[in-house]
Biopython code that builds the backbone (N, CA, C, O; Angstrom):
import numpy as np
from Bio.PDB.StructureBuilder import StructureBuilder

atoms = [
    (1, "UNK", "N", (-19.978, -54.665, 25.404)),
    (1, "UNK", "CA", (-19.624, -55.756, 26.292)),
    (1, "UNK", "C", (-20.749, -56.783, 26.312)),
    (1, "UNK", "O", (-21.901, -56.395, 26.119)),
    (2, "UNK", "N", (-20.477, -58.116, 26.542)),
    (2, "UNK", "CA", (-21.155, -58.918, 26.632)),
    (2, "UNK", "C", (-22.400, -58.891, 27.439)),
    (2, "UNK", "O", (-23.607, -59.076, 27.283)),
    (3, "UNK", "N", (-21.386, -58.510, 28.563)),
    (3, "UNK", "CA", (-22.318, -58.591, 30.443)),
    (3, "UNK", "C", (-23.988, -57.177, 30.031)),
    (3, "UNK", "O", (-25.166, -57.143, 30.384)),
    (4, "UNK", "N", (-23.294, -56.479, 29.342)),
    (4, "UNK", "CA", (-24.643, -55.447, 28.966)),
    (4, "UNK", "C", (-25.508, -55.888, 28.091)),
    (4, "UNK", "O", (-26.661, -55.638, 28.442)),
    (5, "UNK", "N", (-25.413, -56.524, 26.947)),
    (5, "UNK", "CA", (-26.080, -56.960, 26.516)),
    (5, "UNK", "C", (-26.943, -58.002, 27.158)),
    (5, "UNK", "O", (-28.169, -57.953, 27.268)),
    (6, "UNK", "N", (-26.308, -58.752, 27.482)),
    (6, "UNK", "CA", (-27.402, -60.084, 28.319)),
    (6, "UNK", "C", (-28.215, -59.313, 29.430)),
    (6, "UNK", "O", (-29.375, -59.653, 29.663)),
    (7, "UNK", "N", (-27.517, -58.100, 30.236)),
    (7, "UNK", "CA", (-28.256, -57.381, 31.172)),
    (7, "UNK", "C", (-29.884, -56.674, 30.659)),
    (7, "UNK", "O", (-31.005, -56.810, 31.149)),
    (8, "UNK", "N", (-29.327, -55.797, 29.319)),
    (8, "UNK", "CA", (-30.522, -55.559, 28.524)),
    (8, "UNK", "C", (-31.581, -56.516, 28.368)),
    (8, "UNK", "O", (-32.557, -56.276, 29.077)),
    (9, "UNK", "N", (-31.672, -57.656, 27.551)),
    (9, "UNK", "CA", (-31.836, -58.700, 27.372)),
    (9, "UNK", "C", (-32.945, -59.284, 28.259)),
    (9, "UNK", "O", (-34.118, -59.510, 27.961)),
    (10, "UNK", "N", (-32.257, -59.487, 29.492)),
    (10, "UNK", "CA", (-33.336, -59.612, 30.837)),
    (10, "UNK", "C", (-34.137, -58.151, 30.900)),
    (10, "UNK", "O", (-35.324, -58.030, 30.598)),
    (11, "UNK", "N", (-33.692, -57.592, 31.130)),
    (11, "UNK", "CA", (-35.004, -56.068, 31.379)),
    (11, "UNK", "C", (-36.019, -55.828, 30.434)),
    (11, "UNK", "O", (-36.990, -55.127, 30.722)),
    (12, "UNK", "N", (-35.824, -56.538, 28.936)),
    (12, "UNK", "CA", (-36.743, -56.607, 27.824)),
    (12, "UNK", "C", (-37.107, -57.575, 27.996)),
    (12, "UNK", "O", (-38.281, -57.274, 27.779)),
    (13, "UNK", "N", (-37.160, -58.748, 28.253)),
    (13, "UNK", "CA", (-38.544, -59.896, 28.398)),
    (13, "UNK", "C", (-39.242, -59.713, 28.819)),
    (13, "UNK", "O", (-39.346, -58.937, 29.769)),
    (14, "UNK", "N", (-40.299, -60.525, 28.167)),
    (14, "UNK", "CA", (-42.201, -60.538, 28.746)),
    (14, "UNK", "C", (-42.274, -61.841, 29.816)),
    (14, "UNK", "O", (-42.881, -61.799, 30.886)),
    (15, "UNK", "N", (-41.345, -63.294, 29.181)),
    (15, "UNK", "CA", (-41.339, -64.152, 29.833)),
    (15, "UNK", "C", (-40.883, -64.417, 30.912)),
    (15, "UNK", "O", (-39.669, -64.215, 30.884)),
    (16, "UNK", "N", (-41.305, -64.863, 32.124)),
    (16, "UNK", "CA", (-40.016, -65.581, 33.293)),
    (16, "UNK", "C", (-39.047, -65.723, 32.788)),
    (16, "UNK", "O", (-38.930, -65.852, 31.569)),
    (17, "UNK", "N", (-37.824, -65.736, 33.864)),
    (17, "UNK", "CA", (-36.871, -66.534, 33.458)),
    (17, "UNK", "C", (-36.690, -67.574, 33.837)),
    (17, "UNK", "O", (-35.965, -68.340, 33.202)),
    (18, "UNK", "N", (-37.194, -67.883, 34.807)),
    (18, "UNK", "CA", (-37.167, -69.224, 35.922)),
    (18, "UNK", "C", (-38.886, -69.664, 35.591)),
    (18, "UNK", "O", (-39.799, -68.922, 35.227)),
    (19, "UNK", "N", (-38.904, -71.038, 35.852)),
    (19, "UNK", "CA", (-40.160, -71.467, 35.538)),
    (19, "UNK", "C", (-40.299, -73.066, 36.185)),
    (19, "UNK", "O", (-39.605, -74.077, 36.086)),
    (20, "UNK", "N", (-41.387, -72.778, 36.791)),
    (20, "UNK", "CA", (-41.325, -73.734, 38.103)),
    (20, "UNK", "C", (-41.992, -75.266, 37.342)),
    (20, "UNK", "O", (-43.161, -75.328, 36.961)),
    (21, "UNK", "N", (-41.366, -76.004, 37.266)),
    (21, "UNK", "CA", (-41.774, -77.581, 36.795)),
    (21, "UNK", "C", (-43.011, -77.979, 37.166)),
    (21, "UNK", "O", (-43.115, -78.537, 38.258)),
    (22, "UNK", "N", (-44.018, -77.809, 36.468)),
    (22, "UNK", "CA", (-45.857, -78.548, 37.392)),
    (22, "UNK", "C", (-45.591, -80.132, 37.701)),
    (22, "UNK", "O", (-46.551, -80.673, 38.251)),
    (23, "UNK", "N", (-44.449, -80.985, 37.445)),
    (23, "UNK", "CA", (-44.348, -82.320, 37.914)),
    (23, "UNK", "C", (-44.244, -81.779, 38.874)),
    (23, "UNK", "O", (-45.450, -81.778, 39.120)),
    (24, "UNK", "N", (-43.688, -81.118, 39.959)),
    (24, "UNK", "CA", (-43.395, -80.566, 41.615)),
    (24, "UNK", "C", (-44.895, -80.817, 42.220)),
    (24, "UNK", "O", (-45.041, -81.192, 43.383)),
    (25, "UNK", "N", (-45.887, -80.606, 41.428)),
    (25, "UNK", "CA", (-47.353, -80.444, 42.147)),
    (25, "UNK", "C", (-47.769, -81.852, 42.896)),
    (25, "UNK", "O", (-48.788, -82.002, 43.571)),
    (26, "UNK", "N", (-46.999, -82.620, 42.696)),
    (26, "UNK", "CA", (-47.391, -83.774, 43.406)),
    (26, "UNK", "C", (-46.434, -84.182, 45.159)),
    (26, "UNK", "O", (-46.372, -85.109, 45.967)),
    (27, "UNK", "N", (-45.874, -82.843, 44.971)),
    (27, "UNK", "CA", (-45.088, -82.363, 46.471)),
    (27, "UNK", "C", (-46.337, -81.576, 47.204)),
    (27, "UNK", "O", (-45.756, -80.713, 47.863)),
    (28, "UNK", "N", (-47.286, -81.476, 47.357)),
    (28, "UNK", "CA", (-47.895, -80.197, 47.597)),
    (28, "UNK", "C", (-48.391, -80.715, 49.146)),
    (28, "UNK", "O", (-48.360, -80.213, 50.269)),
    (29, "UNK", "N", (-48.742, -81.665, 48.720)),
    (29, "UNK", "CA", (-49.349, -82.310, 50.493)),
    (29, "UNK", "C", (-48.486, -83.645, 51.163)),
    (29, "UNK", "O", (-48.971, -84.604, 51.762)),
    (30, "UNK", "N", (-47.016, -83.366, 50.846)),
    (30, "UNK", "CA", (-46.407, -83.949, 51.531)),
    (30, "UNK", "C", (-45.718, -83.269, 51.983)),
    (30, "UNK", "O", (-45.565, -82.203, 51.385)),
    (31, "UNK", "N", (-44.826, -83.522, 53.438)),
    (31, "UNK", "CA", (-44.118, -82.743, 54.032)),
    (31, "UNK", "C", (-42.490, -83.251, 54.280)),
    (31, "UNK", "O", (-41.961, -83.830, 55.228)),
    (32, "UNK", "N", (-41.981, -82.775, 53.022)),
    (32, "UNK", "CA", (-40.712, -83.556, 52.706)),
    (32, "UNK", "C", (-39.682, -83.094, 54.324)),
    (32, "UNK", "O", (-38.631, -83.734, 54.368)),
    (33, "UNK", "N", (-39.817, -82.472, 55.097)),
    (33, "UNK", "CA", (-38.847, -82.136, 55.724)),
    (33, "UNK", "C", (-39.471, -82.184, 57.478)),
    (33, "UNK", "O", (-39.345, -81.281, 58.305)),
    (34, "UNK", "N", (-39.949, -83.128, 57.617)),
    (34, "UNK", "CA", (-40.913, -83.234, 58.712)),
    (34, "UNK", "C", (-40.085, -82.539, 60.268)),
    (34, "UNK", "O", (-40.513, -81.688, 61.049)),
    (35, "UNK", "N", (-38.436, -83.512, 60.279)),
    (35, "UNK", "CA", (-38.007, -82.701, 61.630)),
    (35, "UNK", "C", (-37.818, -81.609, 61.361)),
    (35, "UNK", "O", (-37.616, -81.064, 62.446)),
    (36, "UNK", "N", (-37.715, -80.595, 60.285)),
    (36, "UNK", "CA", (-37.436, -79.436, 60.396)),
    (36, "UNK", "C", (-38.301, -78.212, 60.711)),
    (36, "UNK", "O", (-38.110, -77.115, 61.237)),
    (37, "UNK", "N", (-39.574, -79.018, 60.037)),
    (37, "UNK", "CA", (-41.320, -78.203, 60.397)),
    (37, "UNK", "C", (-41.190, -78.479, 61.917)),
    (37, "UNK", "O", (-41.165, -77.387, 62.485)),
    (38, "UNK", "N", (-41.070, -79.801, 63.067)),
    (38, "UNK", "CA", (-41.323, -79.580, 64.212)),
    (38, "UNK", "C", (-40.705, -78.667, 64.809)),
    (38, "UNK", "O", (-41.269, -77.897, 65.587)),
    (39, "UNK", "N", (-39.342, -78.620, 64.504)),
    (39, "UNK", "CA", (-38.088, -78.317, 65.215)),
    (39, "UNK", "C", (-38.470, -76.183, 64.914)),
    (39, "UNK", "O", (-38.116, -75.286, 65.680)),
    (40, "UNK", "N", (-39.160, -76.040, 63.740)),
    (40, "UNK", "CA", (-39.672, -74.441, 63.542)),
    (40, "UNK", "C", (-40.820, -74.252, 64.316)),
    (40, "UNK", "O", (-40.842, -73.475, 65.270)),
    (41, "UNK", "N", (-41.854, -74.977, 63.924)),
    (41, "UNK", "CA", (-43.096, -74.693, 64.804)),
    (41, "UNK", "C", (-42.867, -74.553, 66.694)),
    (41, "UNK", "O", (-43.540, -73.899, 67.491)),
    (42, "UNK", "N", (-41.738, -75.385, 66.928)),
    (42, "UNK", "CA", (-41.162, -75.536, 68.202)),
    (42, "UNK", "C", (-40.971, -74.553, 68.910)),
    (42, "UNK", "O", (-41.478, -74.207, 69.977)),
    (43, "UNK", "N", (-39.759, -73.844, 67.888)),
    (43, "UNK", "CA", (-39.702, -72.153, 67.854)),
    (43, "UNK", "C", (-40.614, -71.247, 67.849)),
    (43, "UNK", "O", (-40.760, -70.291, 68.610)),
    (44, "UNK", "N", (-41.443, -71.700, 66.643)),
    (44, "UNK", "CA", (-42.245, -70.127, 67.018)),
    (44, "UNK", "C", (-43.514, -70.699, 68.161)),
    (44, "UNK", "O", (-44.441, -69.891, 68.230)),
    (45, "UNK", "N", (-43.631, -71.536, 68.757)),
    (45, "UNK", "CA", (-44.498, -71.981, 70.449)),
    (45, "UNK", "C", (-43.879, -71.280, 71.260)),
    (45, "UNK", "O", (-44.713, -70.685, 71.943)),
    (46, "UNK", "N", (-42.555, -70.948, 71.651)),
    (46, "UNK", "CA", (-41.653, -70.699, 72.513)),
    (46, "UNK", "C", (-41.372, -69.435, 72.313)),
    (46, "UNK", "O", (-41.604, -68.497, 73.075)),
    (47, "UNK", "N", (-40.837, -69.416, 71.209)),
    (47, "UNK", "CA", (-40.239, -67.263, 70.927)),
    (47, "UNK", "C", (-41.261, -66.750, 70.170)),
    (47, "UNK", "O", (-40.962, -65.578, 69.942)),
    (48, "UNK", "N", (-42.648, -67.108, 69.500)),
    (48, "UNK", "CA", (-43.171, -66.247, 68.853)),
    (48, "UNK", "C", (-42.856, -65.674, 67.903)),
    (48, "UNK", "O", (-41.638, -65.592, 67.743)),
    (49, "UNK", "N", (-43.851, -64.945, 66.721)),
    (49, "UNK", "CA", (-43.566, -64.005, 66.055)),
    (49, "UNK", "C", (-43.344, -62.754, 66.258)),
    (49, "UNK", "O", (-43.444, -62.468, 67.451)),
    (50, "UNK", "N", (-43.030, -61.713, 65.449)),
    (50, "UNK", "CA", (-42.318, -60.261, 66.025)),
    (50, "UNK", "C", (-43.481, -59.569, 66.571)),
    (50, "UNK", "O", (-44.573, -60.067, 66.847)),
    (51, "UNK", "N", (-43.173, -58.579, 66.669)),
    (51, "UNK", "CA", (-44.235, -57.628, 66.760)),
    (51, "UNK", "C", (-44.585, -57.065, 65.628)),
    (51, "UNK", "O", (-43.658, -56.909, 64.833)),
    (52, "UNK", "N", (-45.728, -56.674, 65.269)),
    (52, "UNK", "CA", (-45.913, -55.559, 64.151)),
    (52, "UNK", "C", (-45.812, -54.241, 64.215)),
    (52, "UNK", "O", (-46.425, -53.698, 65.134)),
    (53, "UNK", "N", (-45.117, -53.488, 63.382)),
    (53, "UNK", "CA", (-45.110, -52.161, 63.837)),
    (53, "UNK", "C", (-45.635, -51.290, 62.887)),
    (53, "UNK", "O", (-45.550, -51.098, 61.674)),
    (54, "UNK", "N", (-46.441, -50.638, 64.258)),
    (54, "UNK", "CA", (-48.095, -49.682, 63.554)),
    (54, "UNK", "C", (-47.019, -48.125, 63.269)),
    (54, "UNK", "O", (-46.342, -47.618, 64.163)),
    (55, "UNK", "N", (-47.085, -47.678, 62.051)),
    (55, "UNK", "CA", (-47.013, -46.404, 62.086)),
    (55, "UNK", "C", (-48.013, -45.519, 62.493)),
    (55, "UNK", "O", (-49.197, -45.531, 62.157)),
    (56, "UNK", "N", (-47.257, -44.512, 63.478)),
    (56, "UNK", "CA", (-48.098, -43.466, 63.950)),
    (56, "UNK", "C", (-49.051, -42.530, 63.539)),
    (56, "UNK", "O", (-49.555, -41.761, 64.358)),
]
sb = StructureBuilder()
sb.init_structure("model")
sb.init_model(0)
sb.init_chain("A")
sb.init_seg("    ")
for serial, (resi, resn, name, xyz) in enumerate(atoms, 1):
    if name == "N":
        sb.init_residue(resn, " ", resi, " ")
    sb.init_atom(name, np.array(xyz, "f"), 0.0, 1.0, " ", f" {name:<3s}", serial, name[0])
structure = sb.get_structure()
């Protein structure tokens, strides 16, 4: 079957398969989504992060 072969295929590469564009690096210190950072940080002022849980 096709679907196995291509499955193989992926489990034998060395390379990524996905590979992130370095033109993106000029996103790095801008904050493309500004109301959405307030509107989170907002959240976690108010509800916080979880708790951590210590095993005994």
């Amino acid at each position: 079957m096709k679907t196995m072969k291509i499955i193989r295929e992926i489990k034998r590469r060395k390379v990524p398969i996905v590979r992130i564009d370095k033109a993106l690096n000029k996103y790095d210190d801008i904050v493309l989504f500004p109301d959405k950072l307030e509107k989170a940080n907002e959240m976690l002022r108010t509800v916080g992060l979880p708790k951590q849980w210590i095993k005994p």
